[in-house]
N, C-alpha and C positions, 0 to 999 in steps of 0.2 A: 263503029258503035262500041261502046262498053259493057262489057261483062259487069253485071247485075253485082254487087255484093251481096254476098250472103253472110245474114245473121240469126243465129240460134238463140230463140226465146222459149225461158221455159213459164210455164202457169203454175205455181206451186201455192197451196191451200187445205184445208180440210175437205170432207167428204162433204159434197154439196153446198159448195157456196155460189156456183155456178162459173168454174170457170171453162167447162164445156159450154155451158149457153153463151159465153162472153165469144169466144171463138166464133162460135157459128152465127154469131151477132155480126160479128167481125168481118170473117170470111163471107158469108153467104147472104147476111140480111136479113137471117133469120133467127126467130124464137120458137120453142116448144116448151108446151106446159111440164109434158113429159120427164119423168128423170131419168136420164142415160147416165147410168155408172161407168165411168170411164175403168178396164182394168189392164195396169201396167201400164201405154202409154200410147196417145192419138197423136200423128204427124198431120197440121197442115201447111199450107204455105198460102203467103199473101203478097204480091210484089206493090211497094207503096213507090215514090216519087220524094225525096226529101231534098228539097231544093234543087241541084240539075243532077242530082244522082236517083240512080235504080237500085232497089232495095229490096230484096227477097229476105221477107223473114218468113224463117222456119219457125213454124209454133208449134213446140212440144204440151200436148196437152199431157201432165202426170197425174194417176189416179190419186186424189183427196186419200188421207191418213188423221187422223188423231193422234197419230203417234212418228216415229221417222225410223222407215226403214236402211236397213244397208244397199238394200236392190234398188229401191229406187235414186241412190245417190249417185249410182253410175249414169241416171240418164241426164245428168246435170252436164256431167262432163262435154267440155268445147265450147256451153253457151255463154254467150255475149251479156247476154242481160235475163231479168226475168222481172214475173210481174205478181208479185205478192197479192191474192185474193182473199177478202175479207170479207163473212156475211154479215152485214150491218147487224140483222135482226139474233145473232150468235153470238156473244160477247166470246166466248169457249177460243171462234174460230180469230179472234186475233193474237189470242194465245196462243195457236198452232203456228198462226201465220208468222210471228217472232221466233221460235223455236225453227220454224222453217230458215226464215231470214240467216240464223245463226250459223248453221248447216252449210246453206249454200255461199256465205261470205269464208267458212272455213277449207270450203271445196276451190270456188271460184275467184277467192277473193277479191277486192274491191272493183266489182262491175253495176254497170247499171241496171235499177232496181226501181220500180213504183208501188204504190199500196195502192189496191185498191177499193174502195168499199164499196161492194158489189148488193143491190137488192134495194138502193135507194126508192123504189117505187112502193114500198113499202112502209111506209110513212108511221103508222100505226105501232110496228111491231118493231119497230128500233130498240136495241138493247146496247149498244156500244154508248155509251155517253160521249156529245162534242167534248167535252174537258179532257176527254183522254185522245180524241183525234186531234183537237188542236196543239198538247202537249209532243206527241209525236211529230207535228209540221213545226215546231219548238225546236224539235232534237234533230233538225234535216231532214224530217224523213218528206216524200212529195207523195203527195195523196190525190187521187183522184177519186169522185161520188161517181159512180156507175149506176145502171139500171138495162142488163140484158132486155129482158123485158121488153120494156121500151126505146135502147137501143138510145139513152143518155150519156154522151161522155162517152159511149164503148169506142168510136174511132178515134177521138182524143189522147184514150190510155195509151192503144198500142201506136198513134202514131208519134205521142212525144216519146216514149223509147225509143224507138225506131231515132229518131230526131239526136237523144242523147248518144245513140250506138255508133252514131259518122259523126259526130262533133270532134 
């Protein structure tokens, strides 16, 4: 039998866009209303199935910032892909999330990458404007609509990276 591949995924976002709940959405099937501040950085793993191969990806979960550390740019190093988290209802945080972006194509450069806009269930309290996320899917970027929560799209996101990571 074959040795799993292993792939290093990082979650990079501002503080509180949920990309611990997207995790534990992921990994466990679970939501909490709760806010757990992630500090410094949460290891999981999830083994997926991507056509006839094994797939262990390592999810680094990094603590959310408004700003971009030097410490945290170390934990970037070796990952494969990552997954840009965006709180729909936070216009602010897709301006983190691009600043992010920047960082890690300078660190990692050109790896695979998703947007995701996280908080979809939230319908009311949207502040990103579609004209700025369709412009984005314009410029290549691949967006995925998320909902921890309810747990919309969350195995979607990570399983098309996972998908793009052995392509």
């Amino acid at each position: 039998m074959k040795e799993p591949i292993k792939k290093k995924i990082c979650m990079l976002g501002a503080f509180a866009v949920g990309k611990t709940s997207l995790i534990k959405r992921y990994v466990e099937d679970m939501f909490s209303e709760k806010y757990h501040t992630t500090i410094g950085v949460k290891v999981d793993k999830k083994t997926v199935k991507v056509d006839d191969r094994t797939v262990d990806l390592i999810l680094w979960d990094l603590a959310g910032k408004n700003g971009i550390s030097e410490m945290r740019t170390t934990y970037l190093r070796g990952a494969s892909g990552y997954l840009l988290v965006v709180d729909k209802t936070r216009v602010n945080t897709l301006d983190v999330a691009m600043d992010m972006h920047k960082m890690a194509q300078d660190m990692l450069g050109k790896v695979p990458c998703i947007l995701i806009l996280n908080k979809w269930d939230l319908e009311g309290k949207w502040d990103i404007d579609e004209a700025a996320i369709e412009d984005l899917r314009t410029n290549g970027w691949y967006t995925i609509k998320t909902s921890a929560k309810t747990g919309m799209s969350v195995n979607q996101a990570f399983e098309t990276l996972a998908r793009k990571l052995v392509e």
